[in-house]
N, C-alpha and C positions, 0 to 999 in steps of 0.2 A: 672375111672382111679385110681389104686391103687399106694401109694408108695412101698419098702419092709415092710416097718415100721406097716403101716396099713395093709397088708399082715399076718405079723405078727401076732399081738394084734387079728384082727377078726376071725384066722383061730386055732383052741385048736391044732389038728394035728401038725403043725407047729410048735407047741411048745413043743412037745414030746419030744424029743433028751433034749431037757435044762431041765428036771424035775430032781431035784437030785443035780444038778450043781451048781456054785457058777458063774454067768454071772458078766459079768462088761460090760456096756455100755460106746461108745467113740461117742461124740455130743458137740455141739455146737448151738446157739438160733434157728437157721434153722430146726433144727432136731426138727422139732413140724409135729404130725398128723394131717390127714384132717380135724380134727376138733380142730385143733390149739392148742392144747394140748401139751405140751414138752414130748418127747420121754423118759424120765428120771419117769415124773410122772407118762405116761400110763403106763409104764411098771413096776412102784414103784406099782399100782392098783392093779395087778393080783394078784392072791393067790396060783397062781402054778408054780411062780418064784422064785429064790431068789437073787436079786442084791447088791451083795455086795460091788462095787467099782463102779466110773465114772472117766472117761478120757476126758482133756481141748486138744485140739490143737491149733495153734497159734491163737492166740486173746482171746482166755478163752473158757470156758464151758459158760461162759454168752456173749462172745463177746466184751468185755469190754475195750479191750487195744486196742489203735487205729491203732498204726504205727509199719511198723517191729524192729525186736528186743528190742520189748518190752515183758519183758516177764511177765509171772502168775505162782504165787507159788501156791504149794498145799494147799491145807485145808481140813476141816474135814464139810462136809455138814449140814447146821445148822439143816436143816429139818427133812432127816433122816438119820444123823449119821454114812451116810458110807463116805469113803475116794472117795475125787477128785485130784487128780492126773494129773500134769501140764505136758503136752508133747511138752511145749517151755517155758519151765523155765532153771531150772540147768539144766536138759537134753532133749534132744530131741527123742531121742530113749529110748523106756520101759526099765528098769532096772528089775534085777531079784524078789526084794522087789516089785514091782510093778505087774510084770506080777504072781505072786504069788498070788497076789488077788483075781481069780478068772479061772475057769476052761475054760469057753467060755468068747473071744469080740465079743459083738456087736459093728460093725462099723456101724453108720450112721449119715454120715457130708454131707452138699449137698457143690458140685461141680462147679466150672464154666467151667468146661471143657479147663484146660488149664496147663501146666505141669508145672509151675511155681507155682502154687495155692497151698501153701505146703501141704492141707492136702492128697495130691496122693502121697507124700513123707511121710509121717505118715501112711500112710497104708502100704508102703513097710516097712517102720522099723518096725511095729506092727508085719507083718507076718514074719520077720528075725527072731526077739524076740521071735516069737513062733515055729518055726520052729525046729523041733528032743525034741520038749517039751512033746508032746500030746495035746498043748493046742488046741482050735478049736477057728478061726477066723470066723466070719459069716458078710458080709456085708447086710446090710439091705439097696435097692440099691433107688436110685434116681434119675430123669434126668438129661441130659448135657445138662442143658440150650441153649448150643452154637450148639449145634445137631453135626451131622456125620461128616462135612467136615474138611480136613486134612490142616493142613500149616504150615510152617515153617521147617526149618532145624535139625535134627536127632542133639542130644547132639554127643557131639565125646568122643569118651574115655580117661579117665584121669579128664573129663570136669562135672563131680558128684557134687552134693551140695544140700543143702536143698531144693533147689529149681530146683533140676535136678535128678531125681530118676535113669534115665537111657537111655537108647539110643531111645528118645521120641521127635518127633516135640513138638512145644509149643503149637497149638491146635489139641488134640491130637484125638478128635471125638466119645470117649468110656464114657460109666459110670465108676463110681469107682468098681462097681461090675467084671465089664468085665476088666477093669487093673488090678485090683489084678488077676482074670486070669493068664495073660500076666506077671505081677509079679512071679507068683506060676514058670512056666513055663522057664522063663529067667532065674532067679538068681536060679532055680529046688530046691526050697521050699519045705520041709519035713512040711507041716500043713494040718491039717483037715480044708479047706478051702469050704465053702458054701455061697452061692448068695440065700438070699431074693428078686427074679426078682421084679419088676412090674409089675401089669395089666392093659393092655390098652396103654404104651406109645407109639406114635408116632411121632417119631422123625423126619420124611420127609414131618407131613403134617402140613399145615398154620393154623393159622395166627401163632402159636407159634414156629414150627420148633421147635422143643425141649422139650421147654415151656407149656405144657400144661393147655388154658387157663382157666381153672376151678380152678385154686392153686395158690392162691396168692402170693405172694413175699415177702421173709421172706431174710432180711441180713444175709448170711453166713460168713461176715465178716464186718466191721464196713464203710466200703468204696464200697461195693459190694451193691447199691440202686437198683438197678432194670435192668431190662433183658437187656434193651440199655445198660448198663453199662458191663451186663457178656457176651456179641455181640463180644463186640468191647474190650476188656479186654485183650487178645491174640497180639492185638497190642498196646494198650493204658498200659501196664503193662510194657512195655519196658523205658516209662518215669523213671520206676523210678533209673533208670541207667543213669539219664543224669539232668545236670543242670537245664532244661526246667520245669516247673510244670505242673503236671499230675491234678491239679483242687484239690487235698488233702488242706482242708481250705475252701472248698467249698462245696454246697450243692449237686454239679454232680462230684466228682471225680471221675478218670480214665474212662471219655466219653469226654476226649479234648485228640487232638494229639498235644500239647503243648498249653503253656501260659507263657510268659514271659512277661517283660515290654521294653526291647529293640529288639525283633522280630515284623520284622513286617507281620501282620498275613495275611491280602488282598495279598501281594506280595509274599508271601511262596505259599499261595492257585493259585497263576497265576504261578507261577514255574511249581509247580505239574501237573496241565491240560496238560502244556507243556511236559515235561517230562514220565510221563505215564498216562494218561488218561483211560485206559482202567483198572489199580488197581484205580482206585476211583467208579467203579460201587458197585451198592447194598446199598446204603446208601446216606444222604445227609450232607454236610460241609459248615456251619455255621461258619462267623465271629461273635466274641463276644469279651466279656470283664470281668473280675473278680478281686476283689483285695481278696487275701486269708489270714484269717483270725489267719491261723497258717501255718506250712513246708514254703517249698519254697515260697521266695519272698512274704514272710509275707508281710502284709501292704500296696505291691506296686500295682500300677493297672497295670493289665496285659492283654495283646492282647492275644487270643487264637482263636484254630480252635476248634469248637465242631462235634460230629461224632453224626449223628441219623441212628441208624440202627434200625430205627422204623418206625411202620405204613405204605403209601404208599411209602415211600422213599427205606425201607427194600428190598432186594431179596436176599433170602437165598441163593440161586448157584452162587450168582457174590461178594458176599459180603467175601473182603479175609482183615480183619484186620492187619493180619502179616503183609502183601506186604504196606498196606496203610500208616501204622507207618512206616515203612519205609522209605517208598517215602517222607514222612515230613519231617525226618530227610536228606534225601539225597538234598532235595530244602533249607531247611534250611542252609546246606552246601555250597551249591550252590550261595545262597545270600548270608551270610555272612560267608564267606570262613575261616575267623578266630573266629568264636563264640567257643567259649569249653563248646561244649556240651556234652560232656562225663564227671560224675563225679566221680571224685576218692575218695572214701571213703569204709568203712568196708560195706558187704553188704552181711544179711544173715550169718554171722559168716565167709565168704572168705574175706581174709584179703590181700592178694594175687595179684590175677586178679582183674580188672578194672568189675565195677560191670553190664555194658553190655555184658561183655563176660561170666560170671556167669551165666545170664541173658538168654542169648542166648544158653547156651551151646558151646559156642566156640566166636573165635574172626570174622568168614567170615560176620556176616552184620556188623559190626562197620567198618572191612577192607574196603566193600564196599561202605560204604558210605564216606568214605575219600578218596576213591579214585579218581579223578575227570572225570576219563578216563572210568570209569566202566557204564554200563548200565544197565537198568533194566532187558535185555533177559543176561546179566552176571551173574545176584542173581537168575531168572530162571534155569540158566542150574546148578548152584550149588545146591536148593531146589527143583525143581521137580521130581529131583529120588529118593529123599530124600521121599517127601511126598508118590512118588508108592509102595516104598519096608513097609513105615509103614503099609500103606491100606493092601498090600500083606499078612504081619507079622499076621494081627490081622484081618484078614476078617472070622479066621473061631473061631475068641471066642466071635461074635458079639451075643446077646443075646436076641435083638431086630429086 
């Protein structure tokens, strides 16, 4: 099983087109070959390259800032000398001094498969940037941990942000190969746009769904520990729109569907059985305890539910995160009818909107979960046409 990366490097053909060029590579600690190698030095090795620029996306080129809106400024690489360039620092989007650097991107970040995970928003700005340029974008492509299936509710329009690229559920079931696609195609992108496939992935078959277990697990982002985490991320990502703690201070962040120190977690867990039982399959919900060491509710000991979407507990076809986070918040509700759990603060640079609605792409799951009156087949009829028309949208740029 190849990445594109390794595709790349092993194959001289493949690197034809780049001979002559001025390449810039976009990566992040992830971005290492099967032979754990950073994407930055295999490709610094070659003699038939020339790289003259690298590109950080949120968290750094080394991964190094913890929490959002934290940013990293440029530098100038001690090693070899060419410019690294912050794509969440002072800007977000390539600037023209920027995209000047080089003739072709390489894009290769690994993904969680989740539309909120900003770097599927950094590939859309990348290709806007390059877009009536001549530049050539080339994704050097990687798997969606999370594999194929579809959930959540379509962004609405108007509802864009960093962390909403475009009319996209939140697990969205594609590589970044195949969304930039979908990218080129929707916003009808003028770029010399190419996919470095992979060989060999199988994203329908076990134990990894996705995951392919030959390839260990490299942090894509400082909070991103392991595939139980990029599972259940689609709903545990929704934390951080709300007062509740997502486990960030912890050694398993975003693998709890809250943690607080005045919820009580046994009695939210017997709500939900009640409530909808049939969004709790594909995984198993663990009472625990954690006091966090930093973010939310620093210091306090907090009651939480944990999510294993691993080993025998796992089933890929029932396993729907969206729905699940949800449901915790709607029993949460339910028990403590006045908890404020939505928090209001700057989130992702929208200053605006409340940052679940950011979050979600619109206000309909915060609506329904405040609703008292609403049920679970009410967020169904809202999300399941939702989920058909994206499958429809993107069944034929699927690559795999």
């Amino acid at each position: 099983m190849k990445f594109g990366i390794d595709r790349l490097l092993a194959d001289p053909e493949l690197r034809k087109p780049l001979h002559g060029k001025r390449v810039a590579l976009v990566a992040h600690p992830a971005s290492v070959t099967e032979g754990l190698v950073h994407s930055l030095d295999a490709l610094m090795a070659l003699d038939d390259l020339s790289i003259t620029a690298a590109f950080g996306p949120q968290h750094g080129l080394k991964g190094d800032k913890q929490d959002n809106m934290v940013e990293t400024a440029d530098e100038l690489d001690a090693q070899y000398g060419i410019p690294i360039f912050s794509l969440y620092g002072e800007v977000r989007r390539p600037t023209p001094d920027m995209m000047a650097s080089a003739d072709v991107f390489l894009f290769d970040l690994q993904d969680l498969g989740c539309r909120i995970y900003t770097f599927v928003t950094t590939l859309l700005y990348l290709l806007e940037a390059a877009s009536g340029t001549g530049k050539q974008v080339w994704v050097l492509d990687r798997p969606n941990p999370a594999g194929r299936p579809v959930e959540g509710t379509l962004l609405l329009p108007g509802q864009e942000s960093f962390v909403g690229a475009g009319p996209m559920p939140m697990r969205h079931g594609l590589t970044l190969g195949e969304i930039g696609h979908w990218f080129m195609d929707h916003f009808k992108l003028d770029v010399d746009y190419r996919v470095i496939a992979m060989e060999g992935w199988l994203p329908e078959e076990g134990p990894g769904f996705g995951w392919p277990e030959e390839r260990i697990w490299i942090n894509p982002s400082p909070n991103a520990a392991n595939l139980n985490m990029a599972r259940a991320y689609a709903g545990t990502v929704m934390l951080e729109g709300t007062t509740l703690s997502e486990g960030r201070g912890t050694t398993r962040p975003l693998e709890v569907l809250f943690g607080a120190p005045d919820v009580d977690a046994a009695a939210v867990h017997t709500c939900m059985k009640r409530i909808a039982p049939h969004w709790m399959e594909g995984c198993a919900l663990r009472e625990c305890w954690f006091t966090p060491t930093f973010h939310k509710h620093q210091g306090e000991l907090c009651n939480a539910l944990m999510v294993h979407a691993e080993g025998p507990f796992y089933d890929h076809a029932k396993f729907r995160p969206w729905r699940l986070q949800a449901l915790a918040f709607k029993a949460i509700r339910w028990f403590h009818p006045t908890y404020p759990i939505w928090r209001d603060f700057p989130y992702e640079y929208e200053f605006e909107r409340l940052a679940i609605d950011v979050i979600n792409g619109g206000p309909a799951l915060r609506e329904w979960v405040d609703n008292p009156s609403a049920t679970p087949a009410d967020l169904d009829a809202l999300t399941l046409p939702d989920e058909a028309a994206w499958r429809d949208r993107t069944a034929g740029l699927l690559l795999y």
